[in-house]
C-alpha positions in Angstrom: 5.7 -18.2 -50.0 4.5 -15.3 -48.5 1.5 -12.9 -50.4 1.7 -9.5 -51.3 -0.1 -8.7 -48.7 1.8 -10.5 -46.2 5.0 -8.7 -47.5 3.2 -5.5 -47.4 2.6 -5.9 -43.6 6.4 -6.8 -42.8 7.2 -3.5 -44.6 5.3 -1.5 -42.9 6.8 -3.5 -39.4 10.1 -3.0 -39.9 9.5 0.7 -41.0 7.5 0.9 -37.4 10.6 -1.0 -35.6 13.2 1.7 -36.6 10.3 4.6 -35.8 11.1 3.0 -32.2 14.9 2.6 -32.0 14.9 6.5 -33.5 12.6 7.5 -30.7 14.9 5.7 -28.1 18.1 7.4 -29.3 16.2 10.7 -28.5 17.0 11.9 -25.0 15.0 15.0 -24.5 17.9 16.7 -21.7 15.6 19.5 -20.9 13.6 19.0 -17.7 10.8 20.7 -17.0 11.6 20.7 -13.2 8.4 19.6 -12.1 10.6 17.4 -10.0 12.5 19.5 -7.9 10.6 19.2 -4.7 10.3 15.0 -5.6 13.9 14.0 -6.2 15.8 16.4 -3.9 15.6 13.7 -1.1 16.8 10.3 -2.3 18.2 10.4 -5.9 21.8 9.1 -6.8 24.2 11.6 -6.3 27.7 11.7 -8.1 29.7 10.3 -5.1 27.5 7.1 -5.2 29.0 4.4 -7.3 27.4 1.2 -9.2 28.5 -0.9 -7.0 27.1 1.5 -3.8 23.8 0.7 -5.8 25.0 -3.4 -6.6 25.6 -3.4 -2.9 22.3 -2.3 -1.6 20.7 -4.4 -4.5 22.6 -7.7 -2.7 21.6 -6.9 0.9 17.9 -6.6 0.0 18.2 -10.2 -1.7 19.6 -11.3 1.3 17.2 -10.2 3.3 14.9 -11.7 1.2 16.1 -15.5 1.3 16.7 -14.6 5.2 13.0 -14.8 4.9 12.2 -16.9 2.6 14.3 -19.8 4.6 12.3 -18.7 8.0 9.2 -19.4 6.1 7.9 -22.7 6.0 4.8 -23.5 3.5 2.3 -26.4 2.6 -0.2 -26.6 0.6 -2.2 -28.8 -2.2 -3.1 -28.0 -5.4 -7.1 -28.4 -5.8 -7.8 -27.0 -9.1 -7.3 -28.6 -12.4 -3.9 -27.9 -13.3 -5.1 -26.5 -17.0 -7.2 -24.2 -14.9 -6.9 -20.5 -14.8 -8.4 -20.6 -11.3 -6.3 -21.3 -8.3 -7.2 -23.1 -5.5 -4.8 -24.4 -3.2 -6.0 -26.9 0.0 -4.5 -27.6 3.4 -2.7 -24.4 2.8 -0.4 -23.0 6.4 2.2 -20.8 6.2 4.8 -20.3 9.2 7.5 -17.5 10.2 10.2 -18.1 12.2 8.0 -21.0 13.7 4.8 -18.7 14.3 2.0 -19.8 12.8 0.1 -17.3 10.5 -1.9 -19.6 8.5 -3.4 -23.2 9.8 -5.4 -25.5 7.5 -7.1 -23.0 5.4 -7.6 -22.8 1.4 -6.5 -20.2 -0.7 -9.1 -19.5 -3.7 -8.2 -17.1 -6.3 -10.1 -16.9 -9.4 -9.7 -15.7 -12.8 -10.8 -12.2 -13.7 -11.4 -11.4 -9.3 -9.7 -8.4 -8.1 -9.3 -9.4 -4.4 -8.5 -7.4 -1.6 -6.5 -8.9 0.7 -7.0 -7.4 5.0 -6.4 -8.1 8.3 -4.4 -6.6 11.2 -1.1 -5.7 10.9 1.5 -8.6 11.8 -1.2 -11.2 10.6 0.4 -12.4 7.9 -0.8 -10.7 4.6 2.4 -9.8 3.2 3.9 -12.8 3.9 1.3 -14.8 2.6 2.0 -12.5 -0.8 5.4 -12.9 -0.7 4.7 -17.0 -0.7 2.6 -16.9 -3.8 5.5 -14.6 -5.3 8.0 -17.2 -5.0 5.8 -20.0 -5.8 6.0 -21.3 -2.1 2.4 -22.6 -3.0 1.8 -25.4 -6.0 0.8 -22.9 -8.8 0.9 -24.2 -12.1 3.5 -22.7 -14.5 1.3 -21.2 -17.1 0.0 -18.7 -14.9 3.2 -15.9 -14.8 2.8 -14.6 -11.6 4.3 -10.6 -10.9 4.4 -9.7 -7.7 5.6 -5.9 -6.9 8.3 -5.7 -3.7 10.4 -2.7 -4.2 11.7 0.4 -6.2 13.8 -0.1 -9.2 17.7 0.5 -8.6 19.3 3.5 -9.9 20.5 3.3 -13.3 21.4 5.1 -15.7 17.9 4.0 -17.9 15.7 6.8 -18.1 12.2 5.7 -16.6 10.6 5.0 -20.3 13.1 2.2 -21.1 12.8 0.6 -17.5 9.2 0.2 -17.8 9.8 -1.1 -21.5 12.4 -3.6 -21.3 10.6 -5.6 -18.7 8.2 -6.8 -21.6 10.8 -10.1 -22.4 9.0 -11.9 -24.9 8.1 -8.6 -26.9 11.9 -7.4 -26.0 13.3 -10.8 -28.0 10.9 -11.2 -31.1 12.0 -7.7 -31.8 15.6 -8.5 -31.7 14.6 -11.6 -33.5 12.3 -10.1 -36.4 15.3 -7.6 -36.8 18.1 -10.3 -37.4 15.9 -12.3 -39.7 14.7 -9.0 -41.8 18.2 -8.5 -42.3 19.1 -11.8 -43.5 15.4 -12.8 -45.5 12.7 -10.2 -45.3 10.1 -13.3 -46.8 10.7 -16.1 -44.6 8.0 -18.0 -42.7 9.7 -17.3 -39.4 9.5 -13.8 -39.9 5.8 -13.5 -40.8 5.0 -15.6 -37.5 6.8 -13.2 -35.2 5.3 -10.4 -37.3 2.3 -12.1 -36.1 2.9 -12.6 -32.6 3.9 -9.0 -32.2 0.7 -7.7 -33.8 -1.0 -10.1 -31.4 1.0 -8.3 -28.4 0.3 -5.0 -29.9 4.0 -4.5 -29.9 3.9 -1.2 -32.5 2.0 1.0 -29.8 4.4 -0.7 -26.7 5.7 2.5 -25.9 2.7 4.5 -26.3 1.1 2.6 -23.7 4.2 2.7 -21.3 4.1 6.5 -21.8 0.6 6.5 -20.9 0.9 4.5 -17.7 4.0 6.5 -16.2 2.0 9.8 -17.6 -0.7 8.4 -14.9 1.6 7.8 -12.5 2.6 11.3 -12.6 6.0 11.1 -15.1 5.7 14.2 -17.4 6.9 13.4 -21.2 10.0 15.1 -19.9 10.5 13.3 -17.0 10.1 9.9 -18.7 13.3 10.4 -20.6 15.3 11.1 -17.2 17.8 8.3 -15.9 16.5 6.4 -13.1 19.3 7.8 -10.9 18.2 11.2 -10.9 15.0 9.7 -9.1 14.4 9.3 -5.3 13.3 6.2 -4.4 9.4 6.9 -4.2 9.6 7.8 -8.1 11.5 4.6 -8.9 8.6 2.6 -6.9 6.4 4.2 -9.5 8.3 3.0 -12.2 8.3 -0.2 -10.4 4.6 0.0 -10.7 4.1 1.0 -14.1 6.5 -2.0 -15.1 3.8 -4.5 -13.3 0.9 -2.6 -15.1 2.6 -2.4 -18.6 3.6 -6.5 -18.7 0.0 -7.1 -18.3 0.6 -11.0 -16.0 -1.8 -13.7 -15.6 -1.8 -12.8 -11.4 -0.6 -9.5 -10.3 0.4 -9.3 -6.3 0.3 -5.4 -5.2 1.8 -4.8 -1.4 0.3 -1.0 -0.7 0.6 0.5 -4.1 -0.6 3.4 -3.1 2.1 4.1 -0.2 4.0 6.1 -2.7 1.5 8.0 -4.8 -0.4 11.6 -4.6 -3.8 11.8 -5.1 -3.8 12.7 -8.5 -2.2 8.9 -9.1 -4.1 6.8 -6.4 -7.1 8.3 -8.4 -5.9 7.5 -11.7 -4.5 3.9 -10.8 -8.0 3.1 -9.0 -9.1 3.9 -12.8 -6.8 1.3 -14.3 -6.9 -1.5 -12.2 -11.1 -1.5 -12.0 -10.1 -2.8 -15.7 -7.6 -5.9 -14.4 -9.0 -8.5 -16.5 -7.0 -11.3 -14.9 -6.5 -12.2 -10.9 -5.5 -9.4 -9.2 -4.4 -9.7 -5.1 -3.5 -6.3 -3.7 -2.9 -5.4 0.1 -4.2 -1.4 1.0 -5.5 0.4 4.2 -7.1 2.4 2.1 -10.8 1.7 2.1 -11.8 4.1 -0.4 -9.1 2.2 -2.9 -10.5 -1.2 -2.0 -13.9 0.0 -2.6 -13.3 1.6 -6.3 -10.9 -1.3 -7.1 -12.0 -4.8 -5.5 -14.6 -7.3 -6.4 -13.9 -9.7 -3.7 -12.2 -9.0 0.0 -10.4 -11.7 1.5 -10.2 -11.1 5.1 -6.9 -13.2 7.3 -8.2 -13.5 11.1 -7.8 -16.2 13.1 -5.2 -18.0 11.0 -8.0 -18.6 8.7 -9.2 -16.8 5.0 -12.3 -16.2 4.7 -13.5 -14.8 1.3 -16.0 -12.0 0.6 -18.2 -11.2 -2.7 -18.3 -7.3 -2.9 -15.7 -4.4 -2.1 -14.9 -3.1 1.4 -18.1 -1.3 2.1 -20.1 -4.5 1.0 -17.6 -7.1 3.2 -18.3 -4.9 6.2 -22.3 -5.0 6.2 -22.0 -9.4 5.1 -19.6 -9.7 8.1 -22.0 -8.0 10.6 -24.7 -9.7 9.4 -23.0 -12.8 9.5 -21.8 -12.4 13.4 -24.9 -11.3 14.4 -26.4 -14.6 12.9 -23.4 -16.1 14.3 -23.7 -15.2 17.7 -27.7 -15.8 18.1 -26.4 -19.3 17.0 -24.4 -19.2 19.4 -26.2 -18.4 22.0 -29.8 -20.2 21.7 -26.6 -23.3 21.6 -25.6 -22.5 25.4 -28.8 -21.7 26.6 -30.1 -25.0 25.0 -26.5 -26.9 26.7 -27.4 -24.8 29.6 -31.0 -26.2 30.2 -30.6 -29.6 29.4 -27.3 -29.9 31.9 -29.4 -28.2 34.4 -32.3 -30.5 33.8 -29.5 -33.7 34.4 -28.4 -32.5 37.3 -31.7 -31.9 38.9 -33.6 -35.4 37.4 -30.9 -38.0 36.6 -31.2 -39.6 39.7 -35.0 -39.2 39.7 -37.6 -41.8 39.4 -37.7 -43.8 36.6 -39.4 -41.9 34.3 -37.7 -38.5 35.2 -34.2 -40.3 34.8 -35.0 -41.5 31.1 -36.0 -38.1 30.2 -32.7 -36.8 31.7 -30.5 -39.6 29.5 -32.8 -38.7 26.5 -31.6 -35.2 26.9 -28.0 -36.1 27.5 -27.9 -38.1 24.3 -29.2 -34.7 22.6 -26.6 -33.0 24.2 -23.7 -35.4 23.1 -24.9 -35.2 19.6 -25.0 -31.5 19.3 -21.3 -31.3 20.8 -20.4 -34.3 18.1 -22.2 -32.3 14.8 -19.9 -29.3 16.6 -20.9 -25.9 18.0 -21.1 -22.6 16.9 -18.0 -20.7 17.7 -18.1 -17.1 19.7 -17.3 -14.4 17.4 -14.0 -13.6 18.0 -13.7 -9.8 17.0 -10.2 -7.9 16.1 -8.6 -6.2 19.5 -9.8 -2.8 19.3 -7.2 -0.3 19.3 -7.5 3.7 21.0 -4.6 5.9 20.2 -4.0 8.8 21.9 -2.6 12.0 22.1 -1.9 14.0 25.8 -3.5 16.9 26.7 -1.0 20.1 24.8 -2.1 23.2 26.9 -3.0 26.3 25.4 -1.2 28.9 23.5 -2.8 32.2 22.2 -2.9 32.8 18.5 -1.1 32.9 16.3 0.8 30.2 16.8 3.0 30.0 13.3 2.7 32.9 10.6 3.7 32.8 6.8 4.7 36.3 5.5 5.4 36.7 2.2 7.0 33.5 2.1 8.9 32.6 -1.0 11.2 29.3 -1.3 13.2 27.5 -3.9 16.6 24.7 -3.1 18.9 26.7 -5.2 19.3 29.5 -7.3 19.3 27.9 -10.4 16.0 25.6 -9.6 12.6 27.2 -10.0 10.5 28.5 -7.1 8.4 26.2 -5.3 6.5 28.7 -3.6 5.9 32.1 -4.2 4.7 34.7 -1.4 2.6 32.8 0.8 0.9 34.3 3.6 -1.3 32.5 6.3 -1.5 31.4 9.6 -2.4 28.8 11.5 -3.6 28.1 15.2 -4.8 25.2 17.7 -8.0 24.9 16.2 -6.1 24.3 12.5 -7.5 20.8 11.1 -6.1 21.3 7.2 -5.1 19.0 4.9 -2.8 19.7 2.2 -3.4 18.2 -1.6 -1.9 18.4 -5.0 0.7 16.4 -7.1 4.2 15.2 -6.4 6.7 18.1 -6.4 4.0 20.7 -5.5 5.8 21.0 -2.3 3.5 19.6 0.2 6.2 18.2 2.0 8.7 20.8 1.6 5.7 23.0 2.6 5.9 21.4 6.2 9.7 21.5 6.8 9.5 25.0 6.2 7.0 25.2 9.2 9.1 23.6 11.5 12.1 25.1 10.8 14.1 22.4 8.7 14.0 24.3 5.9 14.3 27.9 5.6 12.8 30.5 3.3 14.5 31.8 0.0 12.2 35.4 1.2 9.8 36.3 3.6 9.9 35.0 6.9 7.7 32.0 9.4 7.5 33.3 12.8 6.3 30.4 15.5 5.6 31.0 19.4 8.3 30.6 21.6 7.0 27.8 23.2 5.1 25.9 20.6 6.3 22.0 20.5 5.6 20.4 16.5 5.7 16.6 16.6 6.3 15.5 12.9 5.3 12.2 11.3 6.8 11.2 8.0 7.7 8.4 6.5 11.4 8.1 7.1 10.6 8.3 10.8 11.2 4.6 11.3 14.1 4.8 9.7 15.4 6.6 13.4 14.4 3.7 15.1 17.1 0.8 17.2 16.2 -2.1 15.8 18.2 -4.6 18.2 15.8 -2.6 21.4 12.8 -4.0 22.0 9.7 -1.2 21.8 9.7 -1.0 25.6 13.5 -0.6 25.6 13.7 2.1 22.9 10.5 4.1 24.6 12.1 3.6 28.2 15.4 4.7 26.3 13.5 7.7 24.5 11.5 9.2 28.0 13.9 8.3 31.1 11.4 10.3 33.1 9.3 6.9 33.0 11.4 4.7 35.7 8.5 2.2 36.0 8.0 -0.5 33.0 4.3 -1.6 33.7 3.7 2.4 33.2 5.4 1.7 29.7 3.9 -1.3 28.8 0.3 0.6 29.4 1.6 3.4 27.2 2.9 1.3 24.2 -0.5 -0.9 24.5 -2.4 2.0 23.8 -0.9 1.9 20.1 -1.5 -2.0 19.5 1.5 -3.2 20.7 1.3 -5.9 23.6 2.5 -8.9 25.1 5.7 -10.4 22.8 5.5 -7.5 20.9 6.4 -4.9 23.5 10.0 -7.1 24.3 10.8 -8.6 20.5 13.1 -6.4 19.0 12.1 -4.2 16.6 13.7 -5.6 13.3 11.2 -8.4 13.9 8.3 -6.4 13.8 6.0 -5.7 10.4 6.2 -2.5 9.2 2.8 -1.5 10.4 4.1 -2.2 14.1 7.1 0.0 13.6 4.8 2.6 12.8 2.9 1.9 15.7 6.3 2.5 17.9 7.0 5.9 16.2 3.3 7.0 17.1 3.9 6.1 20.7 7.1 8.3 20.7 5.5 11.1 18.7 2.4 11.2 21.2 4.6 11.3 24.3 6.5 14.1 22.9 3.5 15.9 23.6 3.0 18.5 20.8 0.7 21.5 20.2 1.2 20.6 16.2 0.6 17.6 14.6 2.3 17.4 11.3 1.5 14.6 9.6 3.5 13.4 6.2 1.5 9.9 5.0 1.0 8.6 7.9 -1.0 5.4 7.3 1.6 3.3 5.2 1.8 0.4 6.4 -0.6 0.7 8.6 -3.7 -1.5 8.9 -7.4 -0.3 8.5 -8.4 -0.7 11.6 -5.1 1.4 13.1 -5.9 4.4 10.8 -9.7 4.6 12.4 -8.2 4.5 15.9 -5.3 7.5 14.6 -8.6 9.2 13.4 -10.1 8.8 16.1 -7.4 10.2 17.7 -6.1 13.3 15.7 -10.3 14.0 16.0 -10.0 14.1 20.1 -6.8 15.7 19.9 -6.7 19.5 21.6 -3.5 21.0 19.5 -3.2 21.3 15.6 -2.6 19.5 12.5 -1.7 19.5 9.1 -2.0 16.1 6.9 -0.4 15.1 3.8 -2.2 11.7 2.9 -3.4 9.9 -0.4 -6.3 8.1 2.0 -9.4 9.7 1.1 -11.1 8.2 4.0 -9.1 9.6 6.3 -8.8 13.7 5.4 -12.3 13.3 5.2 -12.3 12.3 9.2 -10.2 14.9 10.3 -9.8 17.3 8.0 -12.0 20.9 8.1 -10.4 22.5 5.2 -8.2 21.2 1.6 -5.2 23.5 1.2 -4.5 22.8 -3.0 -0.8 23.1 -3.2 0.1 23.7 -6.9 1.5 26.2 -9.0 3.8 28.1 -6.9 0.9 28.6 -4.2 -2.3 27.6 -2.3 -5.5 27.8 -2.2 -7.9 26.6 -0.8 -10.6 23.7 -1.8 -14.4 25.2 -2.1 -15.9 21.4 -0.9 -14.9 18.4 1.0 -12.6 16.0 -0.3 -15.0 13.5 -2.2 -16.0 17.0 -4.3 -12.0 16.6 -4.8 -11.7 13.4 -6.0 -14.4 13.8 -8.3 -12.5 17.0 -9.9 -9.5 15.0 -10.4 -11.7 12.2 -11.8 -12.8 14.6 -14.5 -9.0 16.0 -15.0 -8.2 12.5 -15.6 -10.6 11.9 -17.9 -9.7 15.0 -20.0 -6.3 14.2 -19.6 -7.0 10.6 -21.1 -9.2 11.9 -23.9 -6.2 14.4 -24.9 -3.7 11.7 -25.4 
């Protein structure tokens, strides 16, 4: 029989369990419209149906075993199946018959944070994708969750989504309640009692509060129905769903792609304390650096592992190709020597000719023990923008510029007034819904003002990159076709093929069509066109999703060279800190501008966060 005690403790569960259903019936309806610049663009309207949304949901698992049945993957199991390492042998992976991974091993230990990099079209999320779906021998008792896309709309506020996805927490709840009901002291009871207690099930919600409030979900905003959110806040609650559940392996694809800054700092925070394996795929270098304990780099078909984050891979690689290649070449001149020495003395006198097959012996048995390989480095990549002309200042002015969408939403902005010119290297910051985005279709004209007015020069030409902009793209065209389509004033293809290859796109690439290309290569064919639109202003809305490390140095590179304007909105630290000469603080109806670089930036919302944390 159960003690006192043990009675004592059920009481107080079930008291906690109907706290919880009593805070779920609560539906706070008043919004605090934080959200009005964040869900305008994308939420479910009323003329979308369920099955609009069950529709969608079916094509993207379509798409999905489309790709899964064009994968093919082997692999071995090396680690003891009990293990909570993974370490799969022999491991290649093929797409459509292409070969991304050949004969390499796939080592992922417990309590590792890996990074996982390469070029874009390599492989990575692929590979991801594989482990996901269990395409590689991975034992059962390691629960993989591996994050792919935004949560459909529902009519689940964002609280419950993130919730619910606990299972095992979800049905010893429902459990515990039906056997309180029916015999508040049996043994059953008290061991799910236990078993919740051990998943710290009476402070669930607390902690998915906390996680969505990181993410950027206000208390108000947690209660709102997942339909009422664009897509980029329903990958959030994607992503607080994979934090919350807490899995043995956790596979992140770019979580950042869909975050401010406030939350890329805040999630760096909470994944430095992953206590289990996680594999995550960024181009941001900063995130790697705060987040990763290992980097796992995919070149040449091959992994090659890493101890260290980003900054530390970088100096152990170039060390090791430096060793590599005087390896390599004391090898050749040593081949080089001894060949020369049997072609001049092989035919010699006797003594002369015994040398010479002494040293050809040598040679065969350094060829046998194999070679050192070259160092094969990454094609280097050199994006570029055309030469924009002048135009005297000012080129756009703000005056008294005040917007909101309607009448009955707040105000967004309130009387702004600036300029901005050729020489204009700004980057605009602050949270989701301050408007940074809104901020730049109001500049070109997409949007217009509720007061005030923007006056531009006549003949100033904006080229704006956001990240709907391969959305525009023909997918059945080939990259040359769709650029040859795009600027007719090209006749020659050669001239088009040395355009496109500026932006890392050559040989099969150029003539596949572009629903076969990684996302990173579509955004490679949307730079080509914006560059060849030849603008005075760059305006640039996130414009490294999806693209690879090595792609957002060239655009920095770039934007740097560049002779016109720009204005960035980007959650990579790395990169407003390349290009940018000033941080524009959108927030609270206005802006302002940052005293301090960007890292002076981060470090204030470091400190907000930590408040922020301490407070809850």
């Amino acid at each position: 029989m159960p003690s006192d005690l043990a009675k004592k403790k059920a009481a107080k569960k079930k008291e906690a369990a109907k706290a919880r259903q009593r805070v779920k019936k609560h539906d706070d309806v008043n919004g605090e419209g934080e959200l009005q610049d964040a869900q305008v663009n994308g939420a479910v309207t009323n003329g979308e149906t369920n099955g609009d949304v069950a529709a969608l949901t079916k094509e993207l698992d379509e798409f999905e075993m489309r790709k899964m049945e064009a994968r093919a993957v082997t692999g071995v199991l090396a680690s003891h199946p009990n293990s909570t390492d993974v370490h799969i042998s022999s491991l290649s992976l093929t797409f459509h018959g292409q070969e991304l991974l050949s004969d390499t091993s796939l080592e992922l230990n417990s309590g590792r944070r890996y990074g996982l990099i390469g070029l874009n079209g390599t492989g990575k999320s692929m590979l991801l994708s594989a482990i996901g779906h269990r395409e590689v021998p991975i034992p059962e008792h390691i629960d993989i969750y591996h994050l792919t896309r935004e949560m459909a709309p529902s009519e689940k506020t964002a609280l419950q989504c993130v919730m619910e996805v606990d299972e095992e927490r979800i049905k010893l709840e429902k459990e515990a309640e039906r056997l309180a009901h029916e015999d508040s002291e049996c043994e059953k009871l008290m061991e799910i009692y236990e078993r919740l207690e051990e998943l710290d099930a009476d402070k669930a919600e607390v902690r998915a509060s906390r996680i969505l409030f990181g993410l950027g979900f206000t208390p108000a905003m947690q209660q709102k129905k997942l339909k009422d959110f664009s897509g980029g806040w329903r990958m959030r609650v994607s992503l607080a769903r994979a934090l919350f559940i807490k899995p043995f392996m956790l596979l992140l694809d770019e979580p950042t792609n869909h975050l401010d800054l406030d939350a890329c700092v805040w999630l760096e925070e909470e994944l430095k304390s992953f206590k289990r394996i996680l594999v995550l795929i960024s181009h941001s270098q900063d995130f790697l650096n705060g987040v990763c304990t290992n980097i796992i780099h995919l070149h040449q078909r091959k992994l090659k592992y890493y101890t260290g984050n980003y900054d530390q891979y970088v100096k152990t690689r170039e060390e090791l190709e430096e060793n590599q290649m005087k390896r390599y070449n004391w090898e050749q001149d040593q081949i080089a020597h001894m060949k020369n020495y049997i072609a001049r003395f092989g035919h010699g006198s006797a003594k002369l000719a015994r040398q010479a097959q002494s040293k050809e012996k040598t040679l065969q048995k350094m060829v046998a023990s194999g070679l050192t390989a070259r160092v094969v480095n990454d094609k280097t990549l050199s994006f570029y923008f055309p030469p924009c002309g002048k135009i005297p200042p000012p080129v756009i002015m703000v005056q008294n510029v005040s917007f909101r969408y309607s009448s009955d939403t707040h105000f967004i902005y309130k009387n702004l007034e600036f300029g901005i010119d050729l020489d204009t290297r700004v980057a605009l910051v602050g949270p989701n819904g301050a408007g940074k985005s809104t901020l730049l279709k109001l500049l070109m004209g997409e949007l217009l003002p509720t007061d005030g007015m923007i006056r531009k020069h006549s003949h100033v030409k904006i080229g704006r990159y956001h990240q709907h902009l391969t959305e525009q793209l023909e997918l059945d065209l080939s990259p040359l076709e769709y650029m040859m389509k795009c600027f007719p004033e090209i006749k020659e293809k050669e001239e088009m093929r040395k355009i496109i290859g500026r932006y890392g796109l050559t040989g099969k690439q150029q003539v596949s069509p572009i629903r076969n290309l990684s996302d990173g290569q579509k955004c490679r064919v949307c730079f080509a066109w914006l560059a060849w639109q030849n603008p005075h202003m760059l305006f640039l809305d996130e414009p490294t999703n999806h693209l690879d490390i090595e792609t957002i140095d060239a655009l920095a590179e770039a934007i740097s060279e560049f002779e016109g304007g720009m204005m960035l909105v980007s959650h990579d630290f790395r990169l407003i800190q390349q290009v940018a000469q000033e941080i524009w603080v959108c927030e609270k109806q206005t802006i302002t501008k940052w005293n301090g670089d960007i890292l002076a930036y981060k470090e204030h919302l470091k400190s907000k966060i930590d408040k922020q944390t301490h407070d809850i």
